[in-house]
C-alpha positions in Angstrom: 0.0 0.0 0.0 3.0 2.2 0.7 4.4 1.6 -2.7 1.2 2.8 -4.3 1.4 6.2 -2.2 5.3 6.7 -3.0 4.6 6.2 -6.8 1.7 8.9 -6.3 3.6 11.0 -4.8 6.3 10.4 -6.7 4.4 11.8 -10.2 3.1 14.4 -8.6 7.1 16.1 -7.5 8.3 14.4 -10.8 5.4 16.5 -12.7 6.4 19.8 -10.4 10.5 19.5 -10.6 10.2 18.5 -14.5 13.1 17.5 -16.5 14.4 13.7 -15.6 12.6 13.8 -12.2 9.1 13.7 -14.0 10.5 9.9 -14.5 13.2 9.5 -11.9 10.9 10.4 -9.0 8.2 7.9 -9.2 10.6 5.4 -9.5 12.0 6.1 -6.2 8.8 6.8 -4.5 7.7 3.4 -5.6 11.1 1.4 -4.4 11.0 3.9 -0.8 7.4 2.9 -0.5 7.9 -0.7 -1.7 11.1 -1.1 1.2 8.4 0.8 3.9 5.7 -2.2 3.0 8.1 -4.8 3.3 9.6 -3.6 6.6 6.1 -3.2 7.8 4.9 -6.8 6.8 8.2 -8.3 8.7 8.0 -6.6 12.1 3.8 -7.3 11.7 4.2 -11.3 10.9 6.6 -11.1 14.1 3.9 -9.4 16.5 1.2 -11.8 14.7 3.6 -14.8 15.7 4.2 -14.7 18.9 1.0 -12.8 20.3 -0.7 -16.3 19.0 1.9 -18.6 20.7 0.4 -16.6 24.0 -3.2 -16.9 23.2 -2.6 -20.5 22.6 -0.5 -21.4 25.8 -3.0 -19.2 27.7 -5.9 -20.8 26.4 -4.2 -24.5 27.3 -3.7 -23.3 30.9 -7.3 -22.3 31.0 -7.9 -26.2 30.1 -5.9 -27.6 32.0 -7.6 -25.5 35.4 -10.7 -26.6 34.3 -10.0 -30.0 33.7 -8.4 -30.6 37.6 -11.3 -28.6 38.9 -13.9 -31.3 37.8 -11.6 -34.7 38.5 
């Protein structure tokens, strides 16, 4: 989604600085906007990860209360 807004933006200061940025600018807002996505998908899939290894092992201590209350 980043990459998307840095190629946007990217035209529009290409299309105000004119000359080689109209083509040289785009280019890097796309690859700046690109490298922002893929930082933010790695340090998300990390959070993801290990916030569900501590909903599962709390859920398994929930279980295993519950089970020793009834025997």
């Amino acid at each position: 989604m980043l990459c998307c807004l840095g190629l946007v933006a990217g035209f529009a200061a290409g299309a105000a600085l004119g000359g080689p940025w109209t083509f040289l600018a785009p280019i890097a807002g796309f690859g700046l906007g690109l490298m922002g996505d893929m930082t933010l998908i790695r340090c998300g899939l990390r959070g993801i990860s290990k916030n569900a290894g501590r909903w599962v092992d709390i859920r398994e201590r929930e279980l295993n209360r519950e089970e020793s209350k009834e025997v």
